[in-house]
N, C-alpha and C positions, 0 to 999 in steps of 0.2 A: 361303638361296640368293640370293635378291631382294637382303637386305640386301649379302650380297658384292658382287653384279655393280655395283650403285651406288659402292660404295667404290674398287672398279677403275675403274670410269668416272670419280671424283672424281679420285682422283689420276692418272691418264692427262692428265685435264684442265689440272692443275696443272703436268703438264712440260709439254704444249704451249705454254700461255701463256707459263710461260718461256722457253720457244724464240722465240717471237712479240713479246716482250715485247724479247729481243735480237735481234732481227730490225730490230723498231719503232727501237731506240736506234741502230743502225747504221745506220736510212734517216734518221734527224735528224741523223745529223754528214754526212750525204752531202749533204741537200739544205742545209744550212749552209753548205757549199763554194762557193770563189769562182771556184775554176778548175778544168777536170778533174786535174790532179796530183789534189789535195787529195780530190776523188772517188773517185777511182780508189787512193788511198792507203786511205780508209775501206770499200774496198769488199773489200778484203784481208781484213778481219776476220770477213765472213760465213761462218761456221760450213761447213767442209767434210765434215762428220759429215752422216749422215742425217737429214734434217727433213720432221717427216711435211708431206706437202701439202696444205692444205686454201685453203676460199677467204678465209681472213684470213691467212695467209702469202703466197698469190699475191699480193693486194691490196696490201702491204705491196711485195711486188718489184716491182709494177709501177709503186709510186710512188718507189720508187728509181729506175729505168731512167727515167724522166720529166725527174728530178730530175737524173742524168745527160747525157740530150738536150739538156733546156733548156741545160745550160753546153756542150755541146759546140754546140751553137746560137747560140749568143752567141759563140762564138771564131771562127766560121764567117767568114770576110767575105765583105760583103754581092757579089750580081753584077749589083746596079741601079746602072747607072752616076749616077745621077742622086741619089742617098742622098750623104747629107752623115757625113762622115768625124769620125774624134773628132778630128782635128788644127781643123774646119772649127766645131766645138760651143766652143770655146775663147776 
C-alpha cells in the first residue's frame, strides 16, 4: 500500500515538473524580449489547460509578469522633464 502511494506521488511529480519545466522555457523567451510585441507573442504559448498551482509555478509567473513590466517600463516615456532623451545620448 505504502509502496503504491509513493509511486503515485512519483509520477504526479514528474508531470508537474513538466508542466513547470514549460512554464520555465516560456518565461526565458519572454524575458529574452526586446519589446512587449515579442512578450506578449511568447506569452500566447502558456498552456491554457489546467496547471496545478503550487509555489514553483507561481514563482515562475511572477517572473514573467516582471519580465513583462520591466519592457513595458522601458517603452514608457520618461515625465521628468529634465531626463535626457535618446536623440540627446547620440
Amino acid at each position: 500500500m505504502v509502496r503504491r502511494f509513493v509511486i503515485c506521488v512519483a509520477l504526479t511529480g514528474a508531470c508537474n515538473d513538466h508542466g513547470e519545466s514549460e512554464l520555465a522555457h516560456i518565461r526565458d523567451e519572454v524575458c529574452a524580449c526586446k519589446t512587449t510585441s515579442c512578450a506578449d507573442d511568447a506569452l500566447k504559448s502558456v498552456p491554457q489547460h489546467d496547471m496545478p498551482s503550487n509555489a514553483r509555478t507561481q514563482k515562475i509567473a511572477r517572473e514573467m509578469i516582471d519580465c513583462v513590466a520591466r519592457l513595458h517600463e522601458e517603452g514608457r516615456p520618461t515625465e521628468d522633464p529634465d531626463a535626457s532623451t535618446q536623440a540627446d545620448r547620440r
